[in-house]
N, C-alpha and C positions, 0 to 999 in steps of 0.2 A: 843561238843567233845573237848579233851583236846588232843594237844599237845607236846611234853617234847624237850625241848630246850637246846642246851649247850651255854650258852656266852662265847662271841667268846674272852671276853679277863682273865676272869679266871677263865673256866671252871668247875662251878657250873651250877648243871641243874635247871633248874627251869619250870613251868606248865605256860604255856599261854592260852587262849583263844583265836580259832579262827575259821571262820566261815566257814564251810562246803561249796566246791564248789566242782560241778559236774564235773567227771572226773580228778580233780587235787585239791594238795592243794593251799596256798596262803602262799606269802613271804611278812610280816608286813615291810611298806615300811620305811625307815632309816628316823630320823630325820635329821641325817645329811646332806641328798641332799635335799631332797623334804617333808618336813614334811606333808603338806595337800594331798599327792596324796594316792591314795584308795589301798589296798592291789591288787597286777598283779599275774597273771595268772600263777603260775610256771609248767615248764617240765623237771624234772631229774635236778633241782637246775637252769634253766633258765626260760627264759620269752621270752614271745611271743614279737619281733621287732617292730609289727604293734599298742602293746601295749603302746608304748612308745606314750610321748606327741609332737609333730607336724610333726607325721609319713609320713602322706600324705603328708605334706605341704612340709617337706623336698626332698621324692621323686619329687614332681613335680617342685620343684625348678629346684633340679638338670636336670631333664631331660631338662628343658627351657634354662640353660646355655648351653646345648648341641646346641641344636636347633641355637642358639645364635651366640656358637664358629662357628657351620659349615655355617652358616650364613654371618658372616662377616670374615671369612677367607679370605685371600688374594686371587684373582684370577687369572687366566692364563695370561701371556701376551696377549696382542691382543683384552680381552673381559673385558675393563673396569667398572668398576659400577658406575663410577662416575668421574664429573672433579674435579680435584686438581689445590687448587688454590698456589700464587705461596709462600706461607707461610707455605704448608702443609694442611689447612683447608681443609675438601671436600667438596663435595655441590652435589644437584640433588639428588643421590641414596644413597648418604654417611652418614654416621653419623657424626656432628661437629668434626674434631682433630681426627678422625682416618685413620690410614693409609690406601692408594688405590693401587696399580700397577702402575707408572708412564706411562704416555701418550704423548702422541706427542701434539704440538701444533696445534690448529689450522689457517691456510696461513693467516700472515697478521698480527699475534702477537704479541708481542714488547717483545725483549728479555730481561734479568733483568741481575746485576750483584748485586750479593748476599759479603756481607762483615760479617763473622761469629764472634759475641763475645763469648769471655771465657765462660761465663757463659749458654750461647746455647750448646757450644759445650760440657761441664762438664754435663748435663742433658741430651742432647739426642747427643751421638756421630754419630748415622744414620743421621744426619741431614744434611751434605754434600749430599747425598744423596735424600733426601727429597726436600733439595731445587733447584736441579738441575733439579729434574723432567724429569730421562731424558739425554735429552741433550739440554732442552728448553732455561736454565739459564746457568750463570757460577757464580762460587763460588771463594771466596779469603777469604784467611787470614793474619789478620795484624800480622808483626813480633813479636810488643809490645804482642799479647794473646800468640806465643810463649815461651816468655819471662817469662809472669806470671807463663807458667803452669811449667815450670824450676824452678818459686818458691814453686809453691803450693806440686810438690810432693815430697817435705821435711818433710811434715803436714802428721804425719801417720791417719789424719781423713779423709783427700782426697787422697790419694797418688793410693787409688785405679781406684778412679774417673779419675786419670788425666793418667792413664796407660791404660785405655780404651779409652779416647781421641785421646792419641798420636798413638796407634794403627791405630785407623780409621784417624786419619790427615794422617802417613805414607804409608797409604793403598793408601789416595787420589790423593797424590801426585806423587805415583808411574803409578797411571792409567792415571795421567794427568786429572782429574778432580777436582784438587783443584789448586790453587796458591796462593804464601807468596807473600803481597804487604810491602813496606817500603815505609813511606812519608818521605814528606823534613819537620825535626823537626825544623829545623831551624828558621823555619814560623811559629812559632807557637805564637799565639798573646797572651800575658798577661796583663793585666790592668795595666796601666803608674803608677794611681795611689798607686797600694798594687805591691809594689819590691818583696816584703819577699813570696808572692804566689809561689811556684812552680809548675810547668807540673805533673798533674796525670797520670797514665796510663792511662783513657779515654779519654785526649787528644791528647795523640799520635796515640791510636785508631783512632781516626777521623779525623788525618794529614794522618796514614798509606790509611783512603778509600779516602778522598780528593787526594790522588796521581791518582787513578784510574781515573778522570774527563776528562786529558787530556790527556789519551790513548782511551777510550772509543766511538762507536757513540754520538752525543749529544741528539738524541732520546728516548736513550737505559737509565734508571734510575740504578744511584748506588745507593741501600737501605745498609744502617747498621741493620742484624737484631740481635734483643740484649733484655733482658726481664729486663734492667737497665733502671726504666724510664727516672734519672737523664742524662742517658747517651745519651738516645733516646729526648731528647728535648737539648741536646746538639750539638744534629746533624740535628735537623730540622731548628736550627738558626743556622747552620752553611751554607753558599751561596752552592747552586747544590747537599745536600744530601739531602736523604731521609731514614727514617729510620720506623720501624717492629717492632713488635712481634714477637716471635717464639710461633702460636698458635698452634703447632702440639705437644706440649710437651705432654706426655703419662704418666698419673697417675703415682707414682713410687710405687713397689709392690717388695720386697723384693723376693729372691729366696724359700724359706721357706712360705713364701707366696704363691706363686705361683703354685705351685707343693703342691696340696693340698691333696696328698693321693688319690684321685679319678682322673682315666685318662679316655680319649676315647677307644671304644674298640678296636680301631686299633692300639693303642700305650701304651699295655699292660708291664708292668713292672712287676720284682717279687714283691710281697709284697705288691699290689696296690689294689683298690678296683675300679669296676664299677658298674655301676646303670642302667642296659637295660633296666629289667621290673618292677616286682613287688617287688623286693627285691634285694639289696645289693649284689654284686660279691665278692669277694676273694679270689685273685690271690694268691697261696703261692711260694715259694722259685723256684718250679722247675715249676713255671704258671699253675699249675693245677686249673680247677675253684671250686667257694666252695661258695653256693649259702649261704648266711646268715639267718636266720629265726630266728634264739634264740638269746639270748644273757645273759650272764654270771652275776652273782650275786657275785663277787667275797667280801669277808668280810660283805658278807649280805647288802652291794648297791646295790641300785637300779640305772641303766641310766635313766637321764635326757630327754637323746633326742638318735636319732641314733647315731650321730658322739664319743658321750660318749660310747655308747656300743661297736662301733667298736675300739675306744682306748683301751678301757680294752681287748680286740679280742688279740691286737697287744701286747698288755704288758703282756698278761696271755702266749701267743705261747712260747715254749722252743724251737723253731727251730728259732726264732729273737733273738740274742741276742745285737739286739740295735736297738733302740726306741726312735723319738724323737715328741715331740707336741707343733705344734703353735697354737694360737688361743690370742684372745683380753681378755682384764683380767677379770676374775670370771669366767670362763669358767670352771673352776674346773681340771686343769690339776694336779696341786699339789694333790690335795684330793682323783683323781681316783688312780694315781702315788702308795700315802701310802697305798691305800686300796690294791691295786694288791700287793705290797709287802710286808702286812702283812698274804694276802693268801696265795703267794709261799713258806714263809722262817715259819710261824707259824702254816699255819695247813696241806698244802702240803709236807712241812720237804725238797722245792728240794733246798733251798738254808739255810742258815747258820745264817746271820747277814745282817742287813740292815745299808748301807754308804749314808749320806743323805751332799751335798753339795754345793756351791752357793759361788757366787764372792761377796766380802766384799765389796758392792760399796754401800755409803750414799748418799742420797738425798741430797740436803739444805746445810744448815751450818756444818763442819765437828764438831763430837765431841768430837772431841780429844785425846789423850790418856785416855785409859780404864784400870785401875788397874785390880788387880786379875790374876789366873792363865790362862792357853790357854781357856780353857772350861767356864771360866769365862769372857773372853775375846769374845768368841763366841758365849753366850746366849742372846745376845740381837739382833743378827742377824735371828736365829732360833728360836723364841721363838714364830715364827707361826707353826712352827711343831706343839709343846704341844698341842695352841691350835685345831689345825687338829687331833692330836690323840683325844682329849676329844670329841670333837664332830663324830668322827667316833666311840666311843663305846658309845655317849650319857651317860656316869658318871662323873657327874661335883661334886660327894659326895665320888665317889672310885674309886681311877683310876687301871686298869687291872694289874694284879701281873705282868704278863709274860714284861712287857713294863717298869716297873719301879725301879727304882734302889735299894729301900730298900727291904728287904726279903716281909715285908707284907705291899707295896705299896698301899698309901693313898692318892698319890702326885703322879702326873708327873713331879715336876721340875728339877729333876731327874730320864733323861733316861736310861736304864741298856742297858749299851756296850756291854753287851754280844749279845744282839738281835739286835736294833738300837743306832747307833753312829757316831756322826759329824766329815765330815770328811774336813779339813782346807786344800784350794786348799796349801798356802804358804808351807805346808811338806809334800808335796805330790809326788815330786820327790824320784824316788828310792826305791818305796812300789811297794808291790804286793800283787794284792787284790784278792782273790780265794772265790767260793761258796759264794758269796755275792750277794744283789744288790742292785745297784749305782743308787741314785736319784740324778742328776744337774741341780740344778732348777736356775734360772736366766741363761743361757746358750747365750743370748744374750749379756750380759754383761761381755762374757768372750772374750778373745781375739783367732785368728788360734790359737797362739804355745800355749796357756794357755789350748785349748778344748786337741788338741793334745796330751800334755804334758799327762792331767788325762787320754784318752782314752789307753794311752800305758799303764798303768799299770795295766790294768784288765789281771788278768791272768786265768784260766780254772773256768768253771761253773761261769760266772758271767751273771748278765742281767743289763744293764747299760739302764736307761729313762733320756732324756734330755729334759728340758721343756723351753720357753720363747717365748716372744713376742717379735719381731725385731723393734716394735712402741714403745716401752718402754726402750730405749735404757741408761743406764745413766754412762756408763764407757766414761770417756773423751774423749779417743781413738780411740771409736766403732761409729758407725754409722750404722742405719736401714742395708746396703747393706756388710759392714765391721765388720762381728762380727762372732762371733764362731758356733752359729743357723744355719746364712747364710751360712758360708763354708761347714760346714757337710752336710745341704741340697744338695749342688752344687756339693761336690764329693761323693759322698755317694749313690744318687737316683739311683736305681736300681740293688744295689748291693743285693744277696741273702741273707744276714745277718740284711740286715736293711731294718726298714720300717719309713717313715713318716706319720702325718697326721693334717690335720687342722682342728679345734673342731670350729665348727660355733652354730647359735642357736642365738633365739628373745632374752630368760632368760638368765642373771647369778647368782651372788650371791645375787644380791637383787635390789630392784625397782632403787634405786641413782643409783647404776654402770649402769642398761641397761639406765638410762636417760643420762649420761653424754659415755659412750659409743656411743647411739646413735646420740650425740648432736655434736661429735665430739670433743671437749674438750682437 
């Protein structure tokens, strides 16, 4: 039986062949995601969820992180799961380095005094805390890590790290579970022979815990803990200290991370999705549920896997108009990104123009001033768009009228501003952008006031998708936890207008990326 087809980029019909299935037709899968996968199942221009490639395995994942979380949740006072030892480790019921409910000692224990370095405390600020277990231990800190962190939040790379610090040092102090020791720098021994050496901050560090030796029982050990090894064999040859690990340090996971679009069902947000049984939940704006089974074909892709299909869920809705996707790279967030907005604004008519934008940050060696005009200026940044267009209409001999600048477009290297056009964060102040929508890809490498800045200028009928990966960071400035991703996650989660989501999955764009993704690289 034949078919009659419109392509989607210049609407010429043309006759395919395609094979009779019972009940329904079939949607010929895109080369652009998945070239070898078999024509899926369509229903009223979707497809069946279960369809998709590691259906199950996805489901069952999830449900085992469930399992997992309520598992190793924290438990009530009083009903421990484990001892904690006095570095944070746990032992018996515990898994290595995760947190327990502090516990009493048991009669007859030897109590410890804890001397906290900069560097413990910039990684996990709980760690007062942790190590006091209680009220088993006591905790001190040298004035010298005060000192530093007074330098460090000058550095707009830590300044955030070190505001969380001081928060939890000021918290300590006020409860009286922490104190500021000061040694006698006086003492401090330097080699007769090298004059010109001077005192680091790590040996005032370990003159500030040597002052604790003779206030303390002589039973009771003062440990320096500190993840400086230099620093920690500094202090094991120094007479009466003892010095640590901080083995309780907790993987660091960005917020955007975190908060992966799927909650538990007790901690239901708008715009979120859960996984009870057989299929996928979706909470919308005012938590109504909305059991998932199909999934959208929008510009004729096909989804990869679930988490793809429920992106496109979230970037097709007109009741979100902000959108943003983390995931590790090849995951195809860009790719699904242009195909949804070449559905809304080309063959749905509900928006206008596509604005496609990204922080001008290089890799490597800078290369310096770029002649030519703005657009000339900016096509070596974007020049993964083209190829994304090309491969989403699969014409590498004609590229689609409606997308290219010349009347009878042969060429994408010229995209026509009237549909899609790059939009330079540097003149972005003072515009207003209507009936559009806004692609921000690298979002991680923008800075607060930078995301800020573009997000105020959407004005009515826009749909704005923010993309990046917080591991991929390369703005000077930014950092995995300090970057524009991270804050919109942070203030953003649960508001009616916005949704996140994390795009996970074995596959990306090809065998090298999942080898060196998975290799860790």
């Amino acid at each position: 039986m034949a078919k009659k087809k419109v392509d989607a980029g210049n609407g010429k019909r043309r006759k395919e062949r395609v094979a009779p299935v019972t009940g329904a037709t079939s949607v010929p899968a895109p080369s652009a995601m998945l070239e070898e996968a078999p024509p899926l199942p369509e229903r009223n221009g979707k497809i069946k969820l279960t369809s998709l490639e590691d259906f199950e395995e996805h489901r069952q994942s999830h449900h085992a992180d469930l399992r997992n979380a309520a598992r190793t949740a924290p438990r009530p006072t009083g009903k421990p799961g484990g001892k904690t030892t006095a570095t944070g480790a746990t032992t018996a019921t515990g898994a290595p380095g995760r947190r327990k409910a502090a516990i009493r000692p048991a009669a007859g224990e030897i109590r410890k005094h804890y001397v906290i370095d900069t560097n413990v405390l910039l990684e996990d600020p709980g760690c007062i805390e942790q190590l006091r277990s209680g009220s088993e231990n006591a905790c001190y800190l040298p004035q010298t890590v005060l000192q530093e962190l007074d330098k460090l939040k000058r550095q707009p790379a830590k300044a955030h790290l070190v505001s969380r610090a001081v928060s939890a040092v000021e918290a300590a102090v006020t409860q009286g579970h922490l104190r500021v020791v000061t040694g006698d720098y006086q003492a401090l021994a330097l080699p007769s022979s090298a004059p010109e050496v001077k005192s680091s901050p790590d040996q005032y560090i370990i003159a500030d815990a040597r002052s604790l030796l003779a206030t303390v029982p002589r039973e009771e050990p003062v440990v320096l803990v500190s993840n400086d090894r230099l620093l920690r064999i500094m202090a094991d040859t120094s007479s009466g200290l003892r010095s640590e690990e901080y083995r309780c340090s907790i993987p660091f996971r960005s917020e955007s991370e975190r908060y992966t679009g799927f909650v538990p069902p007790a901690d239901v947000v708008p715009n979120s999705f859960t996984w009870e049984g057989a299929y996928p939940l979706f909470h919308d704006r005012a938590l109504d549920t909305h059991e998932v089974k199909f999934a959208a074909t929008p510009w004729n892709i096909v989804p990869r896997d679930v988490y793809q299909a429920l992106a496109m869920r979230l970037m097709l809705d007109p009741g979100i108009p902000l959108v943003s996707l983390q995931s590790t790279a090849g995951k195809g967030k860009t790719f699904l990104a242009l195909g949804c907005a070449l559905e809304m604004v080309l063959k749905e008519k509900r928006h206008k123009r596509i604005f496609i934008s990204k922080p001008l940050v290089e890799i490597g060696p800078k290369l310096g001033y770029l002649p030519g005009d703005l657009t000339e200026k900016t096509d070596p940044y974007m020049e993964y768009i083209v190829d994304l267009m090309l491969k989403l209409h699969n014409e590498h001999r004609r590229a689609p009228n409606a997308l290219a600048a010349t009347p009878n477009g042969t060429s994408l290297s010229r995209l026509n501003p009237k549909v899609i056009q790059v939009l330079p964060i540097n003149y972005t102040r003072g515009r207003n952008l209507e009936d559009c929508v806004v692609i921000l890809d690298e979002t991680q490498n923008l800075s607060r006031e930078d995301l800020r800045t573009l997000l105020t200028r959407m004005g009515r009928n826009v749909k704005v998708i923010c993309m990046g990966d917080t591991q991929q960071v390369d703005a000077p400035f930014n950092s995995p936890e300090n970057n524009g991703l991270n804050w919109l996650v942070r203030l953003l989660r649960g508001n009616p207008g916005y949704a996140h989501l994390v795009l996970r999955g074995r596959k990306s764009r090809g065998p090298i990326t999942d080898m060196v993704v998975a290799a860790g690289l």
